[in-house]
N, C-alpha and C positions, 0 to 999 in steps of 0.2 A: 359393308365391313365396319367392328366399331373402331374406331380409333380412339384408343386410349393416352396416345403421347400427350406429354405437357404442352400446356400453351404458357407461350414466352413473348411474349410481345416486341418486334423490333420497334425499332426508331421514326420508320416508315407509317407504321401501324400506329403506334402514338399519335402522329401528325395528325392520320385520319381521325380522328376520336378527337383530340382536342383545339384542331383547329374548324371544327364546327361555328359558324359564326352564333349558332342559335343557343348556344349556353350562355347562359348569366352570369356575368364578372363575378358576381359575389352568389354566385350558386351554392346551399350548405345541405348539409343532410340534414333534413327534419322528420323527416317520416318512411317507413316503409315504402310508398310512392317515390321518394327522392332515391334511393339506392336502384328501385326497379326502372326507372327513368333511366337513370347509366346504362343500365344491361342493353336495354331495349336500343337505346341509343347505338351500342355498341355493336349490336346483331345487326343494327341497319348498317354504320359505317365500314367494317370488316367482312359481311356478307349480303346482306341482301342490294347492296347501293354497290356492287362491285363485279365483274364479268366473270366466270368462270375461270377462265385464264389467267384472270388479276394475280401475282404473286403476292399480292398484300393480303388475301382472299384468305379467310378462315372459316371452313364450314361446322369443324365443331363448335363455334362461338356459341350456336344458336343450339346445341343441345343441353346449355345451360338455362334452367328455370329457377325463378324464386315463388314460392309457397308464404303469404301472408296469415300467417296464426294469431285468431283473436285470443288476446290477453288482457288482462285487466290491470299489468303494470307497463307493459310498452308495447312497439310495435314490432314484438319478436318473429321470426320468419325462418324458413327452412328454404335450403338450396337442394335440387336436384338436377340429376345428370342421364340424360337419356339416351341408352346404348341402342334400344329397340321400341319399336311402339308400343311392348308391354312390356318394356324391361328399365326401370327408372332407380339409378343410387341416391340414398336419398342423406344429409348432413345431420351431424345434430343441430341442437335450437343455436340460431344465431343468435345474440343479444343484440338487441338494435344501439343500448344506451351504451353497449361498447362500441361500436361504429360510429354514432356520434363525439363520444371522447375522443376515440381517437384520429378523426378524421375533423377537427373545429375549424379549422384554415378553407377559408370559403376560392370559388375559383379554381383552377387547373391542380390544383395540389388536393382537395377532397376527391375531385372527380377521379385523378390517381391511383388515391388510395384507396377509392371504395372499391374500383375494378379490379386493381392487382388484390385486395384483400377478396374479391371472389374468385378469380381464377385459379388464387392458391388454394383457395376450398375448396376447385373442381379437379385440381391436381392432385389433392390429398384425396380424396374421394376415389380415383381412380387408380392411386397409386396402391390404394388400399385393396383397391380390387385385383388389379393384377397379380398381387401377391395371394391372397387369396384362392385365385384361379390356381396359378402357380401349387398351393398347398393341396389345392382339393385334388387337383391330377395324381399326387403322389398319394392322399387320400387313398383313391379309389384303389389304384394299383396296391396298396398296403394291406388294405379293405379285403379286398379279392384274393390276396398272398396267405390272409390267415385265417379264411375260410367263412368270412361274415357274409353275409349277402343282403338283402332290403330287408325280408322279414324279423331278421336280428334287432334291426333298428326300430320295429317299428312302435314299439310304446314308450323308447325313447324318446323320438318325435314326437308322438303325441302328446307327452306330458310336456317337452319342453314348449311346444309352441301355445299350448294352454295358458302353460307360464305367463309368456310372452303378450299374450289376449288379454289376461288377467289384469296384468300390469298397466297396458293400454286402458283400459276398460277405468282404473279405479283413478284415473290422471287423469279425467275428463273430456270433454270436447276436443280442446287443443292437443290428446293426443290422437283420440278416435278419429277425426274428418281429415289429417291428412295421410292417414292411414287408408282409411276408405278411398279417399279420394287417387290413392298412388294405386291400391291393387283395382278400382274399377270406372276412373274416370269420376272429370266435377258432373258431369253434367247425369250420371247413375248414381250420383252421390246426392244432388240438391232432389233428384225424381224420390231417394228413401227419404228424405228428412220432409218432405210434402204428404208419402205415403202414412208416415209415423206422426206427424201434426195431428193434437187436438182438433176434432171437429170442428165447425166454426170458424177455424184461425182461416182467414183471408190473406191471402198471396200478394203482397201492397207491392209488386213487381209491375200487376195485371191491372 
């Protein structure tokens, strides 16, 4: 079942997360790696490090992911949220060098803010979808009221998500591979970008 409710962190849940002994007094954000350390952190202390029964126990923690997007002015990154094995909402671009401003207090006060500043992302993200679900039901039933059916739609569709490819396609790399990467998996994504490699070019993985 997915669940979409907000995550609210009690007092309890805090403790767990920041009374870790293994963070660093003067722990800061510096990098995409420093934010995703949180999460990760945070999937272990709320779920994975915790019984089933645990009342502190939060299993959608862990349908939160962060997506590293190369760029060539920071370490800008996208958050998504996994309802189903192929079904992922995805954010728009976070700016890293806004999370660093706003987050410069190194210790228990970044570590804070960097996690309540994602869960509000994954709460807007879903809240966005509910509504959504919400509109498309009345959609349909409106749809079906005034006699339209799929074929009505259908070159509508098609030019809009042409659009959409378009658009992708002329914003480079950084929009294409997390696009790929959400509708077919990394690891069908690094198999095309091997397939499409210049000849020659050696896999310095292997």
């Amino acid at each position: 079942m997915i669940d979409t409710r907000p995550i609210t962190l009690t007092h309890a849940q805090w403790a767990l997360i920041l009374d870790d002994t293994t963070w660093a007094n003067d722990f800061t954000i510096e990098s995409f790696d420093s934010v995703h350390n949180v999460l990760i952190r945070t999937h272990n202390a709320l779920r994975h490090n915790l019984a089933e029964d645990d009342p502190r126990r939060i299993d959608a923690i862990t349908d939160i992911s962060l997506w590293y997007v190369a760029d060539s002015r920071n370490d800008d990154f996208l958050l998504t949220v996994t309802l189903a094995p192929n079904c992922h909402l995805q954010s728009d671009l976070i700016d890293m060098e806004d999370i660093k401003t706003a987050n410069a207090k190194p210790g228990e006060s970044v570590i804070s803010a960097v996690l309540t500043r994602l869960i509000s992302q994954r709460n807007e993200i879903l809240e966005a979808f509910v509504n959504v679900a919400v509109e498309f039901d009345g959609l349909v039933g409106y749809a079906e009221h005034r006699g339209v059916d799929a074929s009505d739609l259908f070159n509508t569709v098609h030019d809009t998500a042409s659009t959409h490819a378009s658009d992708m396609n002329n914003s480079g790399l950084g929009c294409q591979l997390p696009y790929l990467i959400e509708q077919n998996g990394f690891a069908a994504t690094r198999d095309l970008i091997d397939d499409l490699a210049p000849s020659g070019e050696a896999d310095t993985d292997e």
